[in-house]
N, CA, C and O atoms as a GROMACS GRO file, in nm:
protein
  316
    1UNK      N    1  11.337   9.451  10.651
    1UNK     CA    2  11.231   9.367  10.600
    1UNK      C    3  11.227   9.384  10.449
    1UNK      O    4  11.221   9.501  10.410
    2UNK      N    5  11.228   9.297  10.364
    2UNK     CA    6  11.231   9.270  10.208
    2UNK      C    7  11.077   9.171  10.204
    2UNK      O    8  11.044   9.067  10.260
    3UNK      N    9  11.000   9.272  10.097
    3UNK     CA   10  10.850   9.229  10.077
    3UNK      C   11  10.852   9.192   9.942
    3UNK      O   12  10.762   9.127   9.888
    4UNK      N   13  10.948   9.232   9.888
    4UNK     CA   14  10.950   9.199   9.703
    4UNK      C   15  11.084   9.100   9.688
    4UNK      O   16  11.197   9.129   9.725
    5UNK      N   17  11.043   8.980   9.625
    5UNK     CA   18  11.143   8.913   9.521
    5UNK      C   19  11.284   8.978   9.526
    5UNK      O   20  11.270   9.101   9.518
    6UNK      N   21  11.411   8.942   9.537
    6UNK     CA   22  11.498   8.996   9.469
    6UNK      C   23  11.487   9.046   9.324
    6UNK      O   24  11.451   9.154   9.277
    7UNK      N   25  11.517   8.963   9.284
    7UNK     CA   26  11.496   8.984   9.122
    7UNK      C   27  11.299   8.940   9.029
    7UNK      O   28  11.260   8.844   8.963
    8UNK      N   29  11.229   9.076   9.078
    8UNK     CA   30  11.090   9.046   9.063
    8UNK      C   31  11.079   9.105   8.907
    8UNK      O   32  11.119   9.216   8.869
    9UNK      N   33  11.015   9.001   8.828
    9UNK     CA   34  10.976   8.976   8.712
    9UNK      C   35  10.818   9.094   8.705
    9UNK      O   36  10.746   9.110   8.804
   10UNK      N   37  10.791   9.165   8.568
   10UNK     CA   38  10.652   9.240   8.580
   10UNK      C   39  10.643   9.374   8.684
   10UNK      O   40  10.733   9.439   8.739
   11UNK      N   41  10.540   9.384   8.686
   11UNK     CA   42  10.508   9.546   8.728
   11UNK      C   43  10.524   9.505   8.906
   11UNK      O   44  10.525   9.389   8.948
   12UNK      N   45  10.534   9.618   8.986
   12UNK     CA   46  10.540   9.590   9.145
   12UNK      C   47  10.403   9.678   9.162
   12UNK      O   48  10.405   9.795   9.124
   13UNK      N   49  10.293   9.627   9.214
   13UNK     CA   50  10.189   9.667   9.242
   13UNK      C   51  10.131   9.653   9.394
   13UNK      O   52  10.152   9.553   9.462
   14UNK      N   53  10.051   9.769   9.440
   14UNK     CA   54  10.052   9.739   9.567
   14UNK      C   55   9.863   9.826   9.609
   14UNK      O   56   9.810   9.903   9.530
   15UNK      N   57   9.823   9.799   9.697
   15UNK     CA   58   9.616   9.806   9.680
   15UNK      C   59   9.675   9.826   9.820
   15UNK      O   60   9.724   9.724   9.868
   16UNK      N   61   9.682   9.966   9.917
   16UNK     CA   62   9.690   9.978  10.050
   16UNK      C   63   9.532  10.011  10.086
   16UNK      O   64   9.462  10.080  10.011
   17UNK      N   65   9.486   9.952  10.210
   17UNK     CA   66   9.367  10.011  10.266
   17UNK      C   67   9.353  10.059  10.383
   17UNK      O   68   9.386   9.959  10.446
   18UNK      N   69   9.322  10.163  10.490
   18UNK     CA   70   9.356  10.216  10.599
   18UNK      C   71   9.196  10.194  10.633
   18UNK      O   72   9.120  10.245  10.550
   19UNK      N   73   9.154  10.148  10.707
   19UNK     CA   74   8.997  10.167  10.795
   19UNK      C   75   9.003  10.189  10.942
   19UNK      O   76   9.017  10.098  11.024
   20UNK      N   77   8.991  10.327  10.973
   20UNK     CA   78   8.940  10.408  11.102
   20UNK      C   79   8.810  10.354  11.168
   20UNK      O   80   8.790  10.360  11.289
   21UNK      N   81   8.730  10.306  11.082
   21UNK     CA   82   8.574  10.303  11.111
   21UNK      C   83   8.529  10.460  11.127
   21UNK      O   84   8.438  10.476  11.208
   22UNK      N   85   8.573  10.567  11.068
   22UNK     CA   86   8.527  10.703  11.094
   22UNK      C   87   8.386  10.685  11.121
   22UNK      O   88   8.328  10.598  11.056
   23UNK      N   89   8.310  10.761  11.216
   23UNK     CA   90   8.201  10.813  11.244
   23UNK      C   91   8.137  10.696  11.325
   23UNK      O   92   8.023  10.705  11.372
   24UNK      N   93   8.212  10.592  11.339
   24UNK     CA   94   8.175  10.488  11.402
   24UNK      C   95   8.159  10.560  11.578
   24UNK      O   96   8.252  10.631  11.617
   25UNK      N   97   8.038  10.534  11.676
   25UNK     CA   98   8.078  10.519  11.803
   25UNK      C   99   8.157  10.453  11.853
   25UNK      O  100   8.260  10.508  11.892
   26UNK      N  101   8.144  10.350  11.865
   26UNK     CA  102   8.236  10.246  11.926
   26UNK      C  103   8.314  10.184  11.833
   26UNK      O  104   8.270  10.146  11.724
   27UNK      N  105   8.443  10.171  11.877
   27UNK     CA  106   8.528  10.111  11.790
   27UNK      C  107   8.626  10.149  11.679
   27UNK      O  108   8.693  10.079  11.604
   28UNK      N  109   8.607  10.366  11.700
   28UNK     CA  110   8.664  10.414  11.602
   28UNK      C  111   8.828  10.445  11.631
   28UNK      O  112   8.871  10.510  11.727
   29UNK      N  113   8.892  10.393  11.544
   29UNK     CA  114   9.065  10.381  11.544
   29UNK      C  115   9.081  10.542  11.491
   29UNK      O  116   9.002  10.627  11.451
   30UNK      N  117   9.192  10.537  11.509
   30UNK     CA  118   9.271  10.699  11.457
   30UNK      C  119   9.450  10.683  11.403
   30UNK      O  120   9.528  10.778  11.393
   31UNK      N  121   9.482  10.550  11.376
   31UNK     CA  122   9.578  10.526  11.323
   31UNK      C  123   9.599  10.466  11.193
   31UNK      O  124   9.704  10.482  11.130
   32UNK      N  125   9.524  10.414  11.161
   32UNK     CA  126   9.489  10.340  10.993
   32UNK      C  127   9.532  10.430  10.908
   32UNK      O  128   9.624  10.390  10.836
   33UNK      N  129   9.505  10.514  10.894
   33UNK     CA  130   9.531  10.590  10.786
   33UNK      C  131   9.665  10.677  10.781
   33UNK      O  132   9.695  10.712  10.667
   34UNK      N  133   9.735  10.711  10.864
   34UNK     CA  134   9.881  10.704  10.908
   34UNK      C  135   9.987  10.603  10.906
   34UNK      O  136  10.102  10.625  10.868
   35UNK      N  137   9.936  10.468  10.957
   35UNK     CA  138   9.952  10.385  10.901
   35UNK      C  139   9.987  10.330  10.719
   35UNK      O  140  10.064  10.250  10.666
   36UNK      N  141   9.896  10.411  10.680
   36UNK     CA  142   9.886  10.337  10.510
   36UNK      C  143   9.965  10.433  10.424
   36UNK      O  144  10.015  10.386  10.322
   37UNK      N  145   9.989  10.603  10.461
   37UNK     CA  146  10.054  10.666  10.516
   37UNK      C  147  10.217  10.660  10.462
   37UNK      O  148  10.285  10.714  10.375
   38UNK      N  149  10.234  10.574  10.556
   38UNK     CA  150  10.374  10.519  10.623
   38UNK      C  151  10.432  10.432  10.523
   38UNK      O  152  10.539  10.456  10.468
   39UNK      N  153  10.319  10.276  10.490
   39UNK     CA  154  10.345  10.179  10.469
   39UNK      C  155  10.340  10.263  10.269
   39UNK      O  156  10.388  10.194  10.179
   40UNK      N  157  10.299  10.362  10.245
   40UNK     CA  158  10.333  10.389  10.101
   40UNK      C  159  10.456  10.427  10.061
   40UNK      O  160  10.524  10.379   9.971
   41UNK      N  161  10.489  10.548  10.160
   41UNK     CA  162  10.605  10.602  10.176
   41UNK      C  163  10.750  10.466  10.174
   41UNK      O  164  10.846  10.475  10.098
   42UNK      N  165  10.732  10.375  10.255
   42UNK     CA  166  10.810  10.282  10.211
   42UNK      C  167  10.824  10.178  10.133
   42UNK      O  168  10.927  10.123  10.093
   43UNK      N  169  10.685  10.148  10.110
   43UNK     CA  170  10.729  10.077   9.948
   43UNK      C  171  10.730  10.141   9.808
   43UNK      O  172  10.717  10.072   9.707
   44UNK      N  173  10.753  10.323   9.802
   44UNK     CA  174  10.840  10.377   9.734
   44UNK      C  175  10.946  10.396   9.708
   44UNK      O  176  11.008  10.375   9.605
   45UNK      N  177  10.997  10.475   9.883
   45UNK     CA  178  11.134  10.471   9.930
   45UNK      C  179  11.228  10.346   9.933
   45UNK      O  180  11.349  10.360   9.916
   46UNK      N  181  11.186  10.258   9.950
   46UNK     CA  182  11.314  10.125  10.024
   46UNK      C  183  11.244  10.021   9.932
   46UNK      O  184  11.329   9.938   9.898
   47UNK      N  185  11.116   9.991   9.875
   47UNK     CA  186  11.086   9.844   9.792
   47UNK      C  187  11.068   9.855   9.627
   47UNK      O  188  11.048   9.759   9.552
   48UNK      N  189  11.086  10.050   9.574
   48UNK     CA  190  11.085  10.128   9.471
   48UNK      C  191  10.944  10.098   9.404
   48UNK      O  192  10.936  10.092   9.282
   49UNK      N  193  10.867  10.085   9.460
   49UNK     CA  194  10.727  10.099   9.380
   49UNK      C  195  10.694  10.208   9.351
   49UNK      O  196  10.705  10.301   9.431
   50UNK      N  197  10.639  10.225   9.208
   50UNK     CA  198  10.615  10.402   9.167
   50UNK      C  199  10.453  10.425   9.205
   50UNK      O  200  10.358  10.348   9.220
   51UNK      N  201  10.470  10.548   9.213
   51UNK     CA  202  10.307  10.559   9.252
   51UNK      C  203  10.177  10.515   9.184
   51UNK      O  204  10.061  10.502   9.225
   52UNK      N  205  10.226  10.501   9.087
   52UNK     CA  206  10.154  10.509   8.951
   52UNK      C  207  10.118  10.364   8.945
   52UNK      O  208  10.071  10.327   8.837
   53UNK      N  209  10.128  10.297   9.015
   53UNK     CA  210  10.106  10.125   9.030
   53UNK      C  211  10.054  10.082   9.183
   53UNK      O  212  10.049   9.975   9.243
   54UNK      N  213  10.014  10.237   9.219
   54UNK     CA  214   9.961  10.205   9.382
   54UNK      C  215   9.789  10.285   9.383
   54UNK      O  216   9.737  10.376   9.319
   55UNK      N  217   9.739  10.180   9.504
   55UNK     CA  218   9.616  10.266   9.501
   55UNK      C  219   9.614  10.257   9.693
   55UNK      O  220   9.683  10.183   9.764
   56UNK      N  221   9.532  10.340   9.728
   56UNK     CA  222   9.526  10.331   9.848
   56UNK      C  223   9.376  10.437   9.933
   56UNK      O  224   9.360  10.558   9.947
   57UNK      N  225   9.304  10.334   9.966
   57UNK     CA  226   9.168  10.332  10.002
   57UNK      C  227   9.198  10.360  10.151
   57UNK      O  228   9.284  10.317  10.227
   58UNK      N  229   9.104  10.442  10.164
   58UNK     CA  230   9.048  10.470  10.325
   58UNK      C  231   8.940  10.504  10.372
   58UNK      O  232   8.892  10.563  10.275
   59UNK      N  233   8.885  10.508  10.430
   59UNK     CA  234   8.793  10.550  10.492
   59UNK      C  235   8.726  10.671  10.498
   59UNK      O  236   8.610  10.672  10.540
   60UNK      N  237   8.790  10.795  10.456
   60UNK     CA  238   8.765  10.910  10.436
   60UNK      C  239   8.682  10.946  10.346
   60UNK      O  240   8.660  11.063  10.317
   61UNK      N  241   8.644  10.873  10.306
   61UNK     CA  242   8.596  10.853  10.124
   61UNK      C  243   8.689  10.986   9.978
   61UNK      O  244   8.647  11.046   9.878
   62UNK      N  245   8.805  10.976  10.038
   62UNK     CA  246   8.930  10.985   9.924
   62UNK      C  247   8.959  10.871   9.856
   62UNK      O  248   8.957  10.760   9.908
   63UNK      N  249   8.988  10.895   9.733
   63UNK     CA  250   9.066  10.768   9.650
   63UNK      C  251   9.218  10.828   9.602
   63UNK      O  252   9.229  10.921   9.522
   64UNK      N  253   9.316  10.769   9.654
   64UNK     CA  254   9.418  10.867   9.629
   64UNK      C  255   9.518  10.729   9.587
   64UNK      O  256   9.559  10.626   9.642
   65UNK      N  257   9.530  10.826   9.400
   65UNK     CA  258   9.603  10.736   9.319
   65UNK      C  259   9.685  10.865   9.244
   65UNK      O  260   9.646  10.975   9.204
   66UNK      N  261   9.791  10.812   9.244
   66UNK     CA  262   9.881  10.912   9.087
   66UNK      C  263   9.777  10.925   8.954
   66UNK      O  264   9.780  11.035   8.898
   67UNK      N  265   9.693  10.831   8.902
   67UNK     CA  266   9.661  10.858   8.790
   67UNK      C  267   9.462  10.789   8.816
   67UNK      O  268   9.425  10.673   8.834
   68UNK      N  269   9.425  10.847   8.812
   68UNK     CA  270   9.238  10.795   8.853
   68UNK      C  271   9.196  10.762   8.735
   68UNK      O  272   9.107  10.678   8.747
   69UNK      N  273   9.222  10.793   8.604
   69UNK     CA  274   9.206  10.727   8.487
   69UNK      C  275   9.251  10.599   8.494
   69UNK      O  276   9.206  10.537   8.398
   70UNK      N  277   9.325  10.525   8.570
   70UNK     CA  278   9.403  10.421   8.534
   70UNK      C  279   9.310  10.283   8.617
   70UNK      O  280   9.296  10.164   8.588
   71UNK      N  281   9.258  10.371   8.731
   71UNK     CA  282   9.157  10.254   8.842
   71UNK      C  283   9.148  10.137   8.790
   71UNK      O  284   9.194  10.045   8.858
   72UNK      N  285   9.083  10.101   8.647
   72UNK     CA  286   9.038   9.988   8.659
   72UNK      C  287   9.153   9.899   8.536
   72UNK      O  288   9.135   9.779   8.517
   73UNK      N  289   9.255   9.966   8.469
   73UNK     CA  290   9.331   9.898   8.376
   73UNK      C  291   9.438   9.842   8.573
   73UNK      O  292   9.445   9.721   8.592
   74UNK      N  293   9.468   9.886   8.626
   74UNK     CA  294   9.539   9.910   8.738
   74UNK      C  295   9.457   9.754   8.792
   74UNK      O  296   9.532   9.657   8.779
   75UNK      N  297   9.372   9.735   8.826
   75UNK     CA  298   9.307   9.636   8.911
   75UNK      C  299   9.315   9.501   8.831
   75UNK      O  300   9.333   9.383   8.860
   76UNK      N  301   9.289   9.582   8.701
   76UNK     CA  302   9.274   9.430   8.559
   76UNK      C  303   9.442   9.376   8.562
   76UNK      O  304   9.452   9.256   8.537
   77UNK      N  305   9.527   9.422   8.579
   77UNK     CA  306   9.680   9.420   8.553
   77UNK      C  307   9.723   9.408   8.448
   77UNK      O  308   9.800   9.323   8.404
   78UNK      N  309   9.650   9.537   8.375
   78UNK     CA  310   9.708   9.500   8.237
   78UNK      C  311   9.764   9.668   8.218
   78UNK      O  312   9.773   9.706   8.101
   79UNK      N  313   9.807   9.781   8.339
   79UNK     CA  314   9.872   9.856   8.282
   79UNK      C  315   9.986   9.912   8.373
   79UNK      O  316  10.066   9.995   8.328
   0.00000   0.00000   0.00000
């Protein structure tokens, strides 16, 4: 599976989100976040996105980015 352009112009940016519904009664998943997980690990490995251009939200209330200074230049796309 190829998710990026061959020849992609600009930064490769990627906003993963995993939702468990933690603490939820009904309805709480236990794979989302293994999932997002997974899906980072390969659009490092195999689509070369650097971390540093990824953010990835879950449910845990972690924010887990290479650089947390960067949050909002990162969202604006201007870094």
């Amino acid at each position: 599976m190829n998710i990026v352009n061959d020849n992609p112009s600009g930064v490769k940016r990627a906003v993963l989100i995993g939702i468990n519904y933690v603490g939820q009664q009904q309805g709480e998943l236990s794979g989302c976040h293994n999932d997002v997980k997974n899906i980072s690990s390969y659009l490092q490995e195999v689509q070369g996105f650097h971390p540093q251009n990824m953010i990835t939200l879950m449910d845990d209330r972690v924010l887990y980015m290479a650089n947390p200074n960067h949050y909002l230049t990162f969202l604006a796309g201007k870094g």
